[in-house]
C-alpha positions as CSV (number, residue, x, y, z in Angstrom):
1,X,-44.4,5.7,-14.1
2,X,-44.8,3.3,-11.2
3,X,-47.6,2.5,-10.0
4,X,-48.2,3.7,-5.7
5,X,-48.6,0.4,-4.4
6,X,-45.3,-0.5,-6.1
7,X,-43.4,1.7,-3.9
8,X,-44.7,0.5,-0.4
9,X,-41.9,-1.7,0.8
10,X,-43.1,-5.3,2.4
11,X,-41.0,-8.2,4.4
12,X,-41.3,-9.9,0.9
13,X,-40.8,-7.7,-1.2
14,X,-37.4,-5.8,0.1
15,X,-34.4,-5.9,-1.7
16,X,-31.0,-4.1,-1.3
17,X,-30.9,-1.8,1.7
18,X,-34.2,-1.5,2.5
19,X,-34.2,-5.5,3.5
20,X,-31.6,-4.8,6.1
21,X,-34.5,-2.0,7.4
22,X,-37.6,-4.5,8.0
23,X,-37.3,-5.1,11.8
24,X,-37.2,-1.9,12.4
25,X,-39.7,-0.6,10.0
26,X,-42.4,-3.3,9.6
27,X,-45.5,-2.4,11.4
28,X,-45.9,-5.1,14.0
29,X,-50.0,-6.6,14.2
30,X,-51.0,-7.8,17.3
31,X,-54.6,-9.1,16.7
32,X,-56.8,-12.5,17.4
33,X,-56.5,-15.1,14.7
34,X,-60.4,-15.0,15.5
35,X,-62.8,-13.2,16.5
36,X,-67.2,-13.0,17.1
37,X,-69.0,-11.6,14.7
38,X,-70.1,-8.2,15.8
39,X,-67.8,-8.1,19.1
40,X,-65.6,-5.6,19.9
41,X,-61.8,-6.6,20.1
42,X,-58.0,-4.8,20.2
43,X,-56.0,-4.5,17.3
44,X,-52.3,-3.3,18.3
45,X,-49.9,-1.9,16.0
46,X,-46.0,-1.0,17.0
47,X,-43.2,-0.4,15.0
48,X,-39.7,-0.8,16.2
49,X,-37.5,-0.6,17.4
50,X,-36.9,2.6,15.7
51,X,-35.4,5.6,16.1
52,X,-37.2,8.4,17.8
53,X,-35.2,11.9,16.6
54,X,-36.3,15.2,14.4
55,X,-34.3,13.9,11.7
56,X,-35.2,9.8,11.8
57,X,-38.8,9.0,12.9
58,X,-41.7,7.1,12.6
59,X,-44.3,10.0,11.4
60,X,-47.6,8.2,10.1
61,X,-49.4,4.4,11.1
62,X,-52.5,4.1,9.3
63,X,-54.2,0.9,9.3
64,X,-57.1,-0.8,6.7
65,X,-59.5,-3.4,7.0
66,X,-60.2,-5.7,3.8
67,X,-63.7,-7.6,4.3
68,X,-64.4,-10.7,2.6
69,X,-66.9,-10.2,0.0
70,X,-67.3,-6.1,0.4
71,X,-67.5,-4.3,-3.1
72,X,-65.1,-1.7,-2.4
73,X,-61.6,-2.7,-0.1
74,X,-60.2,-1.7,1.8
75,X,-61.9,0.7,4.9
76,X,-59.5,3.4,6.6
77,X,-59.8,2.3,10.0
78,X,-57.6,4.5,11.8
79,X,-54.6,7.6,10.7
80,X,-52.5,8.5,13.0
81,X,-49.8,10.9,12.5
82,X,-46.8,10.9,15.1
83,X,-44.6,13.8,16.0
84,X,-40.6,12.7,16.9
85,X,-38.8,13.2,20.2
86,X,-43.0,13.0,22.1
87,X,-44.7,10.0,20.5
88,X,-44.0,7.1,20.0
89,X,-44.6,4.5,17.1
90,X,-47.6,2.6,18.7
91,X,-51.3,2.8,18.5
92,X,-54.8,0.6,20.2
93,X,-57.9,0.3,18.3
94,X,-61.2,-1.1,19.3
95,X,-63.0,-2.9,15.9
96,X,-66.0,-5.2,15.5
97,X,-66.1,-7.1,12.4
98,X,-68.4,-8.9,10.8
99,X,-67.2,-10.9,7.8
100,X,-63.6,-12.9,7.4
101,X,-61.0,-10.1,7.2
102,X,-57.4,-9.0,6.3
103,X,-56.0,-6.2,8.6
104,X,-53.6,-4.2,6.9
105,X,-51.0,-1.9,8.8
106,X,-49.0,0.7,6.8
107,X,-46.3,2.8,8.5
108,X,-43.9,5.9,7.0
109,X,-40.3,6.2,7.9
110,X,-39.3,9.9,7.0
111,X,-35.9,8.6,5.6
112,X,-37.2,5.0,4.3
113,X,-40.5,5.1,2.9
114,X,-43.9,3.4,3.6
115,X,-44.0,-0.3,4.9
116,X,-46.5,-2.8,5.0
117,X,-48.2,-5.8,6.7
118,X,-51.2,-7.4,7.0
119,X,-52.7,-10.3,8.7
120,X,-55.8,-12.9,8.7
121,X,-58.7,-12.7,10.9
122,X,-61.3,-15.6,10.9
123,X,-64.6,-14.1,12.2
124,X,-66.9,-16.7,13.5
């Protein structure tokens, strides 16, 4: 039996098919490289471009913080599911962190699975 994480699909990790799918399936991070300590600041998330029908969409972005140094990783920031044809695969969040952090972005494909990224944020 596989373990979950095993079966989230990652720019590094693809192989086969699913590598010619990571353009287009990748969440997309758009976030400071650093930030203050307690201020608030936008964290952007898109994937695409992707198909937008009933029977291929984009249905779920969820997206985690991992805090240096905090027992327990990550923290749910945000879940946001997606319906085809009305929404599209983008979302805005407002955070404040407080400690050097990892933002993680996760986003399901009804026809090719869950995908991953993540990226840095030094907080000053």
């Amino acid at each position: 039996m596989k373990a979950f994480g095993s079966l989230i699909y990652t720019p590094e990790t693809a192989s086969g098919e699913a590598v010619s799918k990571v353009e287009s399936h990748t969440p997309k991070i758009e976030v400071p490289d650093k930030v203050k300590a307690g201020e608030p600041f936008k964290i952007r998330i898109r994937v695409g471009p992707h198909p937008n029908k009933v029977e291929h969409y984009i249905g779920r972005i969820e997206v985690y913080v991992y805090e240096k140094d905090r027992p327990f990783n990550p923290i749910l920031l945000a879940s946001v599911s997606l319906t085809p044809v009305y929404s599209e695969p983008e979302l805005e969040l407002t955070v404040k962190l407080n400690k050097d952090s990892i933002i993680y972005a996760l986003s399901y494909c009804n026809l090719h699975g869950l995908w991953e990224s993540r990226k840095e944020v030094k907080v000053e």
